[in-house]
C-alpha positions as CSV (number, residue, x, y, z in Angstrom):
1,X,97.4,144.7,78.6
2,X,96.7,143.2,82.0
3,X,98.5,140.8,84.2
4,X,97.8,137.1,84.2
5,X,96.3,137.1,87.6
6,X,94.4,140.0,87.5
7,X,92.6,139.2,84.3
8,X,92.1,135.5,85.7
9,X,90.5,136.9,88.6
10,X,88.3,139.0,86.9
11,X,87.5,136.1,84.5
12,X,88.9,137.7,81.5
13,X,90.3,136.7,78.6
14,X,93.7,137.3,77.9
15,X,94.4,139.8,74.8
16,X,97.8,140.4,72.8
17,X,101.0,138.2,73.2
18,X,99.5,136.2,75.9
19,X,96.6,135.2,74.0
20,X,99.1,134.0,71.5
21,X,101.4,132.6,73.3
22,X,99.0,130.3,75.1
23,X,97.0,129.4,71.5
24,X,100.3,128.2,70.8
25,X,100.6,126.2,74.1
26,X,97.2,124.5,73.4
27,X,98.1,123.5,70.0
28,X,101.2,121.9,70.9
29,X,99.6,119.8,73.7
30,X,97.3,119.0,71.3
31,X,99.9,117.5,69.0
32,X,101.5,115.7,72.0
33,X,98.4,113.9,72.7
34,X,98.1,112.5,69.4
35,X,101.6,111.5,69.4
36,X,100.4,109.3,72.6
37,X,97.5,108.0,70.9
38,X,99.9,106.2,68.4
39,X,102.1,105.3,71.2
40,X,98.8,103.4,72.9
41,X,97.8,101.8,69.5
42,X,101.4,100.5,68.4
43,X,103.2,100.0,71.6
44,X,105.4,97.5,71.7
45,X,104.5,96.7,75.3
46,X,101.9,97.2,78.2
47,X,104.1,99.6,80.0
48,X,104.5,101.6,77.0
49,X,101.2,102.1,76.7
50,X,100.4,102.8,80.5
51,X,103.0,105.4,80.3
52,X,101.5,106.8,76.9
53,X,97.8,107.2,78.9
54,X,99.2,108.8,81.6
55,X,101.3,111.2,79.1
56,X,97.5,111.7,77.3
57,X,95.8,112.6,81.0
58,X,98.8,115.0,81.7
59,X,98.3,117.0,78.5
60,X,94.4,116.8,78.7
61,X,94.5,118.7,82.2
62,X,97.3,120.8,80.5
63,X,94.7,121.4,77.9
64,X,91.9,122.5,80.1
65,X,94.4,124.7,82.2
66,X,95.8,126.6,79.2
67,X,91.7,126.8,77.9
68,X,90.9,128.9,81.1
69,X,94.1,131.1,80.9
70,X,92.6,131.4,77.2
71,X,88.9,132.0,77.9
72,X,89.2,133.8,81.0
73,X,86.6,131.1,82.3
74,X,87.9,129.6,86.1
75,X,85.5,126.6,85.5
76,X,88.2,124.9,83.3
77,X,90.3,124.9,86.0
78,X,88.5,123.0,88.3
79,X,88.0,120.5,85.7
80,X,91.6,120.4,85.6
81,X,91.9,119.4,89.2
82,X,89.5,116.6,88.9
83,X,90.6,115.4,85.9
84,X,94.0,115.3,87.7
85,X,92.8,113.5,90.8
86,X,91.2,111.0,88.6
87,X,94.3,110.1,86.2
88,X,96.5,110.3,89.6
89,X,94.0,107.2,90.4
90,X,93.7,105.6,87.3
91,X,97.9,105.6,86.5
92,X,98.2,103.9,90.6
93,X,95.2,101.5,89.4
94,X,96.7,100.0,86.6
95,X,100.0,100.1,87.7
96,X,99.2,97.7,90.5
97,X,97.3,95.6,88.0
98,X,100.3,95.6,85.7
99,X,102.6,94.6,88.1
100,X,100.5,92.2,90.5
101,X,97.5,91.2,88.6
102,X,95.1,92.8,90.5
103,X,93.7,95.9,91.7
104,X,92.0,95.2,95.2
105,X,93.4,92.3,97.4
């Protein structure tokens, strides 16, 4: 079996426990980021639903990281990054509309 980084670099997929183990990841995230999506529909409040979204962008780049350990494919994590940098932005976006009303002065 080879290591993590080695197959990554190579843009392998991962065989044997690994492979399992990080099947197992994804499916789990996955599961968390439908337990978010009810927490966005039936929140009892605007900050509980803020915090669910953010919960939902933190497992989606989760998702796509554990998909290129899975794959073998480095793309998905660059699309890990940017969806990163862009729920970064969005949390500190609505945040500041939450709590002052608007977004630019």
């Amino acid at each position: 079996m080879r290591d993590l980084g080695v197959a990554l670099a190579a843009n392998e997929p991962l065989g044997g426990l690994a492979h399992d183990v990080i099947g197992l990841g994804l499916v789990v995230a996955a599961a968390v980021t439908l337990f978010s999506a009810y927490r966005v529909v039936a929140g009892p409040s605007t900050p509980d639903r803020v915090v669910a979204l953010d919960t939902i962008g933190t497992n989606v780049v989760a998702i796509a990281a554990l998909y290129a350990m899975w794959t073998g494919r480095g793309l998905f994590v660059d699309v890990a990054l940017v969806l990163a940098i862009i729920g970064f932005i969005s949390t500190i976006a609505v945040a500041r509309f939450v709590t002052e009303g608007d977004i630019i002065e």
